[in-house]
C-alpha positions in Angstrom: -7.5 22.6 13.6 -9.0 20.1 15.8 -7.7 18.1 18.8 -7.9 14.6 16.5 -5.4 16.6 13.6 -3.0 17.7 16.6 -2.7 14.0 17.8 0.0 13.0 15.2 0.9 8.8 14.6 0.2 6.2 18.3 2.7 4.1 18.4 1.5 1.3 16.4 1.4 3.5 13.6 5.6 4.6 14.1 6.6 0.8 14.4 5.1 -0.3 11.4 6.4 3.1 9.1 9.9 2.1 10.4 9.8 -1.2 9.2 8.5 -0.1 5.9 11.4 2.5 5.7 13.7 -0.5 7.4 12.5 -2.7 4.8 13.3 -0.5 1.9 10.3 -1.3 -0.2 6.9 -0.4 -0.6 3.5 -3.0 -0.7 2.7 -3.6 -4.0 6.1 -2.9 -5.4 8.2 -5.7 -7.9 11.2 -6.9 -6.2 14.1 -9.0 -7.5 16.2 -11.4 -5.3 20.0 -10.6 -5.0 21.4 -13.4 -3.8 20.3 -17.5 -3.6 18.9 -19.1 -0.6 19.0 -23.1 -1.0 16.7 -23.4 2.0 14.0 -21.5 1.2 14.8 -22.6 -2.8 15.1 -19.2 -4.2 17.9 -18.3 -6.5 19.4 -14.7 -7.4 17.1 -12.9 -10.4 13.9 -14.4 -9.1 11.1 -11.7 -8.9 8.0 -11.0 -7.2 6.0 -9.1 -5.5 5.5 -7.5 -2.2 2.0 -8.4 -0.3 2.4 -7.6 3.4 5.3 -5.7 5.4 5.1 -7.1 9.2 5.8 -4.8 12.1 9.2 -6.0 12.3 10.5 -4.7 9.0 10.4 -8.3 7.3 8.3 -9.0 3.3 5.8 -11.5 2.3 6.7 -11.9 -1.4 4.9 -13.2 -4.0 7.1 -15.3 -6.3 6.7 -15.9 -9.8 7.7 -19.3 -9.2 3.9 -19.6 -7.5 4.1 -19.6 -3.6 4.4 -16.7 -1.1 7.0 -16.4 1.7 7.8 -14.4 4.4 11.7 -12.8 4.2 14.0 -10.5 6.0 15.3 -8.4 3.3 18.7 -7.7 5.3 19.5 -11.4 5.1 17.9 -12.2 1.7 18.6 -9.0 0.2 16.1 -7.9 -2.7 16.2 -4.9 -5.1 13.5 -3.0 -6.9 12.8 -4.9 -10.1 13.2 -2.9 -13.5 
């Protein structure tokens, strides 16, 4: 084994796996909101998909509706789309 294989994650690497496991959804993956949000204009059963998970556990979303936005998916909660 060498040393590089022994070295395991730096801690860059851990903060942004926890917020992908915080997050509870992968990149790439269809998502479908839960509940509305009249600021950001989004209303329950509106899908999209997931571009970019940021270090602090929060999704950019592509929405059908054609624009992108940046969410915390513990208060705009979003569920894996069938």
């Amino acid at each position: 084994m060498s040393r590089r294989d022994k070295k395991g994650m730096d801690a860059y690497g851990a903060r942004l796996l926890a917020a992908r496991i915080r997050a509870g959804v992968a990149i790439g993956q269809s998502v479908e909101l839960v509940g509305d949000d009249a600021i950001a204009g989004l209303h329950a059963g509106d899908r999209g998909v997931v571009r970019e998970i940021s270090d602090e556990g929060n999704i950019v979303v592509a929405w059908e509706r054609g624009f992108s936005l940046e969410i915390d998916p513990v208060a705009m909660p979003v569920r894996r789309a069938a």
